[in-house]
C-alpha positions as a Python dict, from the first residue, in 0.01 Angstrom:
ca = {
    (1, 'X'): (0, 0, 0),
    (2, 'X'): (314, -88, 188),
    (3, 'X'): (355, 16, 542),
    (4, 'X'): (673, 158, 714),
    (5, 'X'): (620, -20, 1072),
    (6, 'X'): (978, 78, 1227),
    (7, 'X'): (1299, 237, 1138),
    (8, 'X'): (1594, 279, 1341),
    (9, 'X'): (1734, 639, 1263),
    (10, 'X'): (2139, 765, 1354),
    (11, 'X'): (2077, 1149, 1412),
    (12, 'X'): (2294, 1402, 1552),
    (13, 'X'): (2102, 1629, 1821),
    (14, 'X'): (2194, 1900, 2068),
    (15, 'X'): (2171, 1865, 2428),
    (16, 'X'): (1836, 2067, 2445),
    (17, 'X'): (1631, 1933, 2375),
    (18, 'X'): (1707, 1653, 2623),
    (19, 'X'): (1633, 1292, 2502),
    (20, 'X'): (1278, 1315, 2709),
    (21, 'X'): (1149, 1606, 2486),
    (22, 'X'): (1308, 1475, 2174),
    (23, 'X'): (1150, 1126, 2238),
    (24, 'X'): (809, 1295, 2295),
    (25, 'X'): (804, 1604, 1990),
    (26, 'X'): (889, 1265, 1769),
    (27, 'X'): (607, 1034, 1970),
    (28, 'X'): (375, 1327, 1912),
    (29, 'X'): (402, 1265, 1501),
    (30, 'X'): (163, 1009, 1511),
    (31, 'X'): (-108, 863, 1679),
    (32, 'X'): (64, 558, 1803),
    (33, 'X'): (431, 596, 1765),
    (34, 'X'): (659, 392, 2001),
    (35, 'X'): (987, 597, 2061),
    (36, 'X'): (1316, 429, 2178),
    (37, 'X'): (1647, 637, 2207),
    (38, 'X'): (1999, 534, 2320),
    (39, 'X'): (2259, 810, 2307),
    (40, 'X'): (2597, 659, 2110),
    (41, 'X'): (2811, 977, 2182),
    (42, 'X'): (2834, 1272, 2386),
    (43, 'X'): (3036, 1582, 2330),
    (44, 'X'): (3072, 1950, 2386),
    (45, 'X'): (2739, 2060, 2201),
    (46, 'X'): (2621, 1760, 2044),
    (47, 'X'): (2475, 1406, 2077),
    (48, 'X'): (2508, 1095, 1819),
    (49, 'X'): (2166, 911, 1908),
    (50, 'X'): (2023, 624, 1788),
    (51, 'X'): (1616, 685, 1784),
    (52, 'X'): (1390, 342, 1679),
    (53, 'X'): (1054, 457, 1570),
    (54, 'X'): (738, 184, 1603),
    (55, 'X'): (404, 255, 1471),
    (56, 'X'): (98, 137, 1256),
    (57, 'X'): (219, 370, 961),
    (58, 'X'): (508, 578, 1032),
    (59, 'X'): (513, 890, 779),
    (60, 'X'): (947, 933, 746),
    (61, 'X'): (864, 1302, 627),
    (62, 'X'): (738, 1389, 937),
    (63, 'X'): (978, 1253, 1136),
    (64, 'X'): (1286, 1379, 936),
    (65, 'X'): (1095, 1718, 973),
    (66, 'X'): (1040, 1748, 1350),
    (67, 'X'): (1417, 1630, 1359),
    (68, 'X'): (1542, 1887, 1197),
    (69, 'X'): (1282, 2141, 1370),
    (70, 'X'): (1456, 2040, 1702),
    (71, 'X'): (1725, 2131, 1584),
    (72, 'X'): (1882, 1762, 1504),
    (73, 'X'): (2022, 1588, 1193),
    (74, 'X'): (1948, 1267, 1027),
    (75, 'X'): (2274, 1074, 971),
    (76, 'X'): (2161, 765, 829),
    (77, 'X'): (1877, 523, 846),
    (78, 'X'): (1976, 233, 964),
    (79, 'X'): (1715, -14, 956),
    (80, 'X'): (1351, -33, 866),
    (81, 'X'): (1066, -273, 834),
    (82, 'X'): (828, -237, 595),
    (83, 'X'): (463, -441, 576),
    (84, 'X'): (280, -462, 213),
    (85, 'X'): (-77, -416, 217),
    (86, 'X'): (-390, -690, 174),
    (87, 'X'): (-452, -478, -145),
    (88, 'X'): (-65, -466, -264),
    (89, 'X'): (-162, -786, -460),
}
């Protein structure tokens, strides 16, 4: 089976949580997520981020979910990287 290893997500947040706490709630998803995020654009009640999620096997559905729990939205995904399995043939 095919492997999402990292995907580079454009979401829209609010200021709380800050990017610490955001970072973490989406680190927290999985049991070795590596969480990178660079804010694009600030304004009165909102931030455009850009959050890069590494990991083993990243469940998406999760992630979009704990997004949207915090209160963010998922723009776009803007990159991934995807690994096939020694039993995808």
């Amino acid at each position: 089976m095919a492997s999402v290893k990292r995907v580079i997500l454009d979401v829209l947040k609010p200021h709380q949580p800050n990017a610490l706490e955001f970072c973490q709630a989406i680190a927290k998803g999985g049991s070795d997520y590596r969480v990178e995020l660079t804010v694009l654009e600030v304004d009165e009640n909102t931030e455009t981020v850009q959050v890069k999620v590494e990991g083993s096997a990243i469940d998406f559905e999760a992630i979009q979910s704990i997004i949207n729990d915090m209160g963010g939205s998922l723009h776009s995904i803007d990159e991934v990287e995807v690994q096939s399995g020694a039993d995808d043939g």
